[in-house]
N, C-alpha and C positions, 0 to 999 in steps of 0.2 A: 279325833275331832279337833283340839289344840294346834295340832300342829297344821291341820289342813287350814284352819281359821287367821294361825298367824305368818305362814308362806308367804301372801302378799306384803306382808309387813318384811318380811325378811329379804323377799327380791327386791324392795324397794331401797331398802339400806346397804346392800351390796352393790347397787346400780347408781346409787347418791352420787359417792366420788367422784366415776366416771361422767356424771353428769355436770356437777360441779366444774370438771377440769378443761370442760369442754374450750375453745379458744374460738371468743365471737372472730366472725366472719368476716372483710373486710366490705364495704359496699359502695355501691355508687363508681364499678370497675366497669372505666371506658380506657379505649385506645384510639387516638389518632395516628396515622401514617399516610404524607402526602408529600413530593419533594426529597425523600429519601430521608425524612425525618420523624423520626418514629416514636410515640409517647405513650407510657401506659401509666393511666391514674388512677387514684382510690382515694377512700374517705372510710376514719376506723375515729370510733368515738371515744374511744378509751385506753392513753397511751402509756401502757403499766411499765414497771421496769425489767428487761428483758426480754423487752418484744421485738423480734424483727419478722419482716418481710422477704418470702422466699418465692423468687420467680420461677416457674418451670417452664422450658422450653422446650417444645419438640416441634421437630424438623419432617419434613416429607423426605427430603433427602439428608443424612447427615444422622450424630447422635444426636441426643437429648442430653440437655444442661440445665441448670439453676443457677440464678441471680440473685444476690440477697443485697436487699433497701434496709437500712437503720432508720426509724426514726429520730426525728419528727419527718423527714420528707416521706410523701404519699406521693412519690411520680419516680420514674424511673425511665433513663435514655434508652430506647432500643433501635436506636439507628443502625443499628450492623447490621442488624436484618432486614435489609432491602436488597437480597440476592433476587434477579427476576428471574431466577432458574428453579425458585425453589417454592416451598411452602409452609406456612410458622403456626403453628398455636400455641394458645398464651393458656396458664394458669397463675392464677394468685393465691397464696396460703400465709395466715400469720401465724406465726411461731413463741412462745415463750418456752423455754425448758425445751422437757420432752414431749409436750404436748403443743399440740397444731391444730386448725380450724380444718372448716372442709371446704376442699380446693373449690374457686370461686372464679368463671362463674362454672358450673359443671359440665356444661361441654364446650369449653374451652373457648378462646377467641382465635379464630381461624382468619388468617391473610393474605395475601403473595402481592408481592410488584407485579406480578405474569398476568396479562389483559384478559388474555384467557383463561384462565384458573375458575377451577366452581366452587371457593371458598368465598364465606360470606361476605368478607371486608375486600375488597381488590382497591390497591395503592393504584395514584398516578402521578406526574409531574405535569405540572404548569411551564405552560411555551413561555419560553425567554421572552422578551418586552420587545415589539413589533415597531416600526418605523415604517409607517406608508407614506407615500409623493407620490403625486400627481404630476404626469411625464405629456411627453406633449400628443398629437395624435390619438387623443382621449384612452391613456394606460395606465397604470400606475403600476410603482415600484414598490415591494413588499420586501425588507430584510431582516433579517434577524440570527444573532447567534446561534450556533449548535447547542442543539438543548447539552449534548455529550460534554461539551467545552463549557457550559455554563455549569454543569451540576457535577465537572470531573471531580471535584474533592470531596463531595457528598460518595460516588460514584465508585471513585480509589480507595476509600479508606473503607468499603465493607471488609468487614475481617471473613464471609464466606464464600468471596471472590476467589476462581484462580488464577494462579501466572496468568495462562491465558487471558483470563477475560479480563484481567486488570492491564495488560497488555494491549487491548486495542481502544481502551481507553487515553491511551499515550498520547497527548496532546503537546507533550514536547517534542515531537517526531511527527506531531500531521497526522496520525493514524486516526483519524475519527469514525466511528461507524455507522452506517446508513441510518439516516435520517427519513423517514418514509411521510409524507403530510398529506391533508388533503384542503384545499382552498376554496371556500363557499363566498361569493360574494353575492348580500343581501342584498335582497329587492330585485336580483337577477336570476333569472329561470334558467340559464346557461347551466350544463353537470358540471361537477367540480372540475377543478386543477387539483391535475396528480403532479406532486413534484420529488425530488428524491437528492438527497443533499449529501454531501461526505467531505464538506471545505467548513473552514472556519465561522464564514457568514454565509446564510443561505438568504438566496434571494431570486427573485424571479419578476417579470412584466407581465398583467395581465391587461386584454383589452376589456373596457366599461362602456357604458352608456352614458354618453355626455347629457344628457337629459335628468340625471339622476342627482339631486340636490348636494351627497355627499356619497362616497364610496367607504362600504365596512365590509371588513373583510373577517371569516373565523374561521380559524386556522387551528387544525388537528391532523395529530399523528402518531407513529409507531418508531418507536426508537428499542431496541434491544429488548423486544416484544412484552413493553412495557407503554401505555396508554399516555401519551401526549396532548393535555387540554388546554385552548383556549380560555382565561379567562376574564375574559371581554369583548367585544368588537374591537376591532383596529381599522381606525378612518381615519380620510385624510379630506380636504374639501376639493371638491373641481375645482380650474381656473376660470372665472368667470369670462365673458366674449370681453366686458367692457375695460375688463383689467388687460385684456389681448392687446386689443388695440389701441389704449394708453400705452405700451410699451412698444407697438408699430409705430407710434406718432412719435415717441420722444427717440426711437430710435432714427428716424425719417429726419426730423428733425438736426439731432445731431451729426449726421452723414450732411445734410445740407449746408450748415454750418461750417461745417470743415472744407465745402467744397469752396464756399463763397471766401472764407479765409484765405484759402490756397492761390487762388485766382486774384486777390487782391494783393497778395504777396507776389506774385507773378507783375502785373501792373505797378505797383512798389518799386520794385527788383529795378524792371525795367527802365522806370522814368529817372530813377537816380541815377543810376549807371553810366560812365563819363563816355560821348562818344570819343572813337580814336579819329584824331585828326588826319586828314587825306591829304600829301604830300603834295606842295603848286606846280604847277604846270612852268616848265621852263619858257 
């Protein structure tokens, strides 16, 4: 009877320790990745001595590794992992000693550069800064760097790139790789412009509707089947008629100008000009 009365008493002082040793949890674990810049944070209330932070990474393709954060920082770089061939989950676990928390968050934070990938966070880059003009014959000119050439050094320095694909990132050699976009211009019902880029600047003329107060243009695409966003409109304004033809006038103008000079220089010329005397008649 004793000993069945005081069981509970005794599993509970055997199960103390391990409860005590337990190692709180870290919390408030986000990740951003956008740009090929990848961050993972956390928030741990109570910074003992002996505690670090231990990342575990697993790969879809590739081994699994760990990354260990000292504090005081609560953020950690994971920029290397912006292979768009591939797939990442994150776990967070705090460590003191031999004892550890429990990995955080439990199923794990799941991401890829790859547009199509069915993991829950999917990365993208933002289109390089757009330059529109207004061309004559109501078009306008749309340029802008190669997202490849803008983001090679984010790009080159993944550490799970190979020869290969760090290779045709080669921008010192022109090697760029297709650039695939697609061009919506608002307020016009026109299907988009497909266009497809592999030069340093990509650029292209679309025709508009001169009736249209201003031209914006959004601009999205597929780069190294990795998601390509606009993030913004990119407008430019029409040439008004009345700005047209102030610049018919003053061109009109100055053509006139030069002609009535010319001609008076002509007249000039001639009236100073010493006649040649005509030898007399014997």
């Amino acid at each position: 009877m004793d000993s069945v009365r005081f069981y509970p008493v005794f599993h509970f002082l055997v199960w103390l320790p391990a409860a005590v040793a337990l190692v709180e949890v870290p919390s408030n674990v986000t990740f951003h990745c956008h740009n090929m810049h990848n961050i993972l944070e956390w928030n741990y209330s109570q910074i003992t001595p002996g505690l670090r932070f231990r990342v575990d990474i697993f790969r879809y393709r590739g081994n699994a590794s760990e990354l260990w954060v000292d504090p005081p920082a609560l953020q950690v770089n994971l920029s290397f992992l912006s292979d768009p061939s591939n797939e990442y989950s994150l776990q967070l676990i705090a460590v003191i000693g031999e004892e550890e928390s429990e990995p955080t968050p439990t199923d794990g934070i799941s991401f890829s550069y790859f547009m199509n990938s069915p993991v829950s966070q999917k990365c993208s880059l933002d289109l390089p800064p757009v330059n529109v003009t207004t061309q004559p014959d109501d078009k306008i000119l749309f340029r802008f760097i190669h997202p490849a050439l803008w983001y090679h050094q984010q790009l080159t320095s993944s550490q799970n790139q190979k020869p290969r694909q760090k290779k045709s990132y080669d921008v010192q050699r022109n090697k760029l790789p297709l650039f695939k976009c697609k061009v919506v211009i608002d307020g016009q019902k026109e299907p988009p412009h497909h266009c497809h880029c592999v030069k340093n600047v990509c650029e292209d003329k679309l025709p508009v509707h001169s009736s249209l107060e201003k031209h914006c243009l959004n601009i999205t695409g597929e780069l190294e089947n990795m998601a390509v966003k606009s993030s913004q409109l990119y407008c430019a304004m029409p040439i008004a008629p009345e700005q047209n033809k102030h610049i018919i006038y003053i061109v009109v103008g100055l053509l006139s100008v030069c002609v009535v000079a010319f001609v008076l220089f002509l007249v000039y010329q001639k009236k100073t000009r010493p006649s040649s005397a005509l030898p007399s008649p014997l």
